[in-house]
N, C-alpha and C positions, 0 to 999 in steps of 0.2 A: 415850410408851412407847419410841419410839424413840431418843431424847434420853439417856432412865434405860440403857436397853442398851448406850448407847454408855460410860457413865460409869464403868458394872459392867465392860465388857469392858477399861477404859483401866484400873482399880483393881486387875483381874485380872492383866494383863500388870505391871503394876509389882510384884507380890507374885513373881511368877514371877522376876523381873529378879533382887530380891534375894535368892531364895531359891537362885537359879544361883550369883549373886555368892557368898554363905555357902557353900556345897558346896563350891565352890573354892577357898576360903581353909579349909575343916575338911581337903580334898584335901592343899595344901600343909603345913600343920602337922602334919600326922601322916606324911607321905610323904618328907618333905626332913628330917634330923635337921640340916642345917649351920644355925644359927643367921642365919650372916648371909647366906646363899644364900638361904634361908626370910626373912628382911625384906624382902630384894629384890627378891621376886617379891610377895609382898605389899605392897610400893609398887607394884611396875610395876600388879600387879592392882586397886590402889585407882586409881590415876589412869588407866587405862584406861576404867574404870567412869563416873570423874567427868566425862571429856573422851567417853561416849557418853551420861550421863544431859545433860551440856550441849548435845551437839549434839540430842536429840530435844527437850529445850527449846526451844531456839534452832529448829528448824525448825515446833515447832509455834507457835510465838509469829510468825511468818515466816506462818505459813497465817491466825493472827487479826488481822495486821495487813492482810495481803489482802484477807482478807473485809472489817474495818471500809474500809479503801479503796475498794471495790467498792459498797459498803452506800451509803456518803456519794455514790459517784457516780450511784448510781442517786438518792437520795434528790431532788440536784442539780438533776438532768435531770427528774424529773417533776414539781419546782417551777418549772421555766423557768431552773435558775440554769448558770452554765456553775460546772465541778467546782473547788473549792478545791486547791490543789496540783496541778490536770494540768499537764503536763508533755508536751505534744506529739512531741517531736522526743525523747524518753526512749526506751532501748532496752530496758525492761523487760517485765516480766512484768504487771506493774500497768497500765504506760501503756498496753501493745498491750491488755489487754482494756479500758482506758476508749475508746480509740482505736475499736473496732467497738462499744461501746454506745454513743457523743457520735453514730457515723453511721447507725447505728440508728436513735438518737431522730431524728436531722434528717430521715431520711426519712420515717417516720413522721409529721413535724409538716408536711414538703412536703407528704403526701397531706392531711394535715387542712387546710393552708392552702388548696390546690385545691377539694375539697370543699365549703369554706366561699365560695370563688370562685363555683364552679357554683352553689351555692346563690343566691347574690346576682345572677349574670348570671339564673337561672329566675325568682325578684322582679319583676328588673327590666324583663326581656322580659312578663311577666303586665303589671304595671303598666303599663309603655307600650299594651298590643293594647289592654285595656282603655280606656285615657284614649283612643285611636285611634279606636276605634270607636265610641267613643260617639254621637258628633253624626251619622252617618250612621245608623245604627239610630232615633235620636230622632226625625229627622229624617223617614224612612220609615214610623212609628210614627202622626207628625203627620198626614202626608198619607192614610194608611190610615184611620183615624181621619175623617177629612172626607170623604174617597170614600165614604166610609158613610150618608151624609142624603143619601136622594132627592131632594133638593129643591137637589142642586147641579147649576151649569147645565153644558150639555156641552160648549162648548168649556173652561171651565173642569176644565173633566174631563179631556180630552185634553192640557190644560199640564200639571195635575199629575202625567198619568201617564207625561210625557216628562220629567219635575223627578224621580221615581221612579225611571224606569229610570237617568238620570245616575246618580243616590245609589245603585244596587244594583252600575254600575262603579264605581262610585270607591269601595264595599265591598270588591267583588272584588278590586281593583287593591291597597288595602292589604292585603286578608289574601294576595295571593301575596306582597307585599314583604315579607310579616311571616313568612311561612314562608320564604324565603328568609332572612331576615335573622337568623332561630332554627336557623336550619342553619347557616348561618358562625360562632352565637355559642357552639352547642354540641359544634362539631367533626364535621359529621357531612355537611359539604360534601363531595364529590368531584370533584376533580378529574382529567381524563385528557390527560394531555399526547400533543399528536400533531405528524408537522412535515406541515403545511397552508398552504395559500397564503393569505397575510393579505389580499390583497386580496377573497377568498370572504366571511372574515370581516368584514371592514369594508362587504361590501357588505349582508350580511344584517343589520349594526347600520341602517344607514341607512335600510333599508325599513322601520322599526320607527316610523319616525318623517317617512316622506316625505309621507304624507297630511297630516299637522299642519301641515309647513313649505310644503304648498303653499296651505295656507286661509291663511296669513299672509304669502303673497306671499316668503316668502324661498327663498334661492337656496342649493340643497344641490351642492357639486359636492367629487370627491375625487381626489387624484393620488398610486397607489399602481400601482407596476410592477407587474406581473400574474405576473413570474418571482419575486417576493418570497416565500418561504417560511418561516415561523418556528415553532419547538416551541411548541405553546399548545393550548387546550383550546376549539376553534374555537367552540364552544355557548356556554359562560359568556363568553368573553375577546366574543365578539360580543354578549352581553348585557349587559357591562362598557361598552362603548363606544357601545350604545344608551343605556344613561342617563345618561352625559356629552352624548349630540348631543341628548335629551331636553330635559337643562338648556337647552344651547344653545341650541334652539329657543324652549322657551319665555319666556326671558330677554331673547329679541332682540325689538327690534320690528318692523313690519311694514316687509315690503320690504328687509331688513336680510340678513345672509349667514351661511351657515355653511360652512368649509370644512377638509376631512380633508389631508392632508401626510402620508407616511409617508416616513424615511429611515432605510438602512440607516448604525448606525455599527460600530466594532468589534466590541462586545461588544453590544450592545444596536440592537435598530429603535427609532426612535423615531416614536409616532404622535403629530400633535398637531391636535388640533381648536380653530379657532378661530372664534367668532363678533364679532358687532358689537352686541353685548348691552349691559345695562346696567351689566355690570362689577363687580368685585370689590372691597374694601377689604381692603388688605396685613394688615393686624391681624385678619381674618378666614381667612386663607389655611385654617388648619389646622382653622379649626372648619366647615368647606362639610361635611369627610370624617366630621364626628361624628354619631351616630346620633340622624335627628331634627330637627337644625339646619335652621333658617331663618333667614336673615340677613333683618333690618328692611323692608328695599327691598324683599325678595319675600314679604312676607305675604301681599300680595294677589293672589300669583299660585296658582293652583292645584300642589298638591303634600303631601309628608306629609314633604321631609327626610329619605327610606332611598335616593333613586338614588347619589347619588357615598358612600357611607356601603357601599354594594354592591359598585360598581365598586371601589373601594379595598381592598376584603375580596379581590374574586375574582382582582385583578390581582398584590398582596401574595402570595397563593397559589400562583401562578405565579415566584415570584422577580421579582415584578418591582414597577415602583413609578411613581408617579403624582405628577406637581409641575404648579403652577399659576401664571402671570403673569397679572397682570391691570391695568387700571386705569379708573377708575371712568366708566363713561359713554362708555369708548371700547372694550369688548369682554375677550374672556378668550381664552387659548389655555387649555388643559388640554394637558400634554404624559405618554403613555402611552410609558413604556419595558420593551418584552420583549427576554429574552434571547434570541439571536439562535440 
């Protein structure tokens, strides 16, 4: 209906046009007797006529070419295709409106490509807790299960229920890595920067871990000035550098060292923790920080592959960043850089 209205109202104005045009030519022939004064003006009157019946041409064919231009770039863009004929750096009327519909669509596709992100990190994180927890729950399931016939004997009773309690920490222990680890994957970690004396911090990672390195005979010692002050988030950055001295610890063998260094450089302190472990392989440097990762050599050590995978989230967070030397059989540094 609106269409038909518009066709009537444009067939209306054109009857009008000519019927102004007639009036003014019946005006001059009856009102001017000179002959050629009266041709005159009836030229000038025709080709003023033709030179506005062209330019309202010409401008509406200017509006249908707009529109098909517009048409096709939209068409373009929600095929995936980039527009035929754009013209980036054009100063027109066409280019500037393709210009805010090309960034339109990209932003819109940013959000869907994100989206589709989130989507796959929420998978993956499901997938992972799952596969994770399984052998402990099975496991807890089995011994539940047997604790159940009367007829088991009791000290046999008392190892299961210490093999129990292990398996209910080493539950625990993953699903905090695993909420922690769903909170750095999903954005939803906080951090609060404060300036603190790193050595508080460095000293609260190490209690985390001093009962462990005393059953195993090694030797925990750190050398960090007490006036050292750095902007960090004294909570997470000293939970960051618990499960670097974690590794450390448990990678070293008995009777073996671990030991903390903190220097001030320009821009950055640098923390490095080094033990006497069993060491790294260079072709492994990047994959210790991946979520999950066990390198060959530590299968058989107890772990789940989220501590440095943590630390390298929490420290990255901070502006700062985390490199590794090592070699094989003869210990690791881990070097910790905050800015200063």
């Amino acid at each position: 209906m609106k269409h038909k209205s518009l066709t009537v109202m444009r067939s209306g104005m054109v009857l009008v046009s000519i019927g102004l045009f007639a009036a003014l030519v019946r005006l001059i022939w009856t009102c001017i007797p000179w002959a050629a004064v009266r041709g005159a003006l009836l030229a000038l009157c025709v080709s003023l006529y033709a030179v506005v019946v062209f330019w309202a041409w010409y401008q509406r064919r200017q509006v249908i070419i707009f529109a098909d231009d517009i048409c096709q770039t939209l068409d373009a863009l929600m095929s995936g295709r980039q527009p035929e004929g754009y013209r980036p750096y054009e100063d027109s009327v066409t280019a500037r409106v393709q210009r805010k519909l090309i960034r339109y669509f990209d932003i819109m596709n940013e959000g869907k490509i994100q989206s589709q992100k989130d989507k796959e990190t929420i998978q993956g994180l499901v997938s992972d807790i799952s596969h994770q927890v399984k052998t402990p729950i099975a496991n807890l399931q089995l011994y539940t299960s047997i604790l159940q016939n009367p007829q088991f004997p009791p000290e046999k009773r008392e190892e299961f229920m210490r093999t129990m309690e292990e398996q209910i920490n080493k539950l625990d222990f993953l699903l905090q890595s695993l909420i922690k680890m769903s909170r750095l994957e999903t954005g939803t970690f906080t951090i609060n920067i404060e300036d603190a004396r790193l050595g508080d911090t460095i000293a609260r990672a190490m209690s985390t871990v001093w009962a462990r390195a005393e059953e195993k005979q090694i030797q925990l010692s750190a050398d960090c000035d007490s006036s050292i002050t750095v902007r960090h988030d004294p909570k997470w950055t000293a939970e960051a550098l618990g499960n670097i001295l974690d590794n450390a610890v448990k990678y070293t063998p008995e009777g073996g060292s671990v030991t903390v260094t903190v220097r001030p450089w320009q821009f950055y302190t640098k923390i490095d923790i080094t033990d006497t472990g069993i060491g790294i392989e260079e072709e492994h440097y990047n994959d210790i920080f991946l979520r999950f990762y066990r390198a060959p050599e530590a299968a058989a050590c107890e772990g789940v592959g989220l501590g440095l995978y943590l630390a390298n989230g929490i420290i990255t967070r901070q502006r700062g960043y985390i490199s590794v030397k090592s070699r094989p059989g003869a210990g690791t540094t881990f070097s910790v850089y905050l800015l200063s």
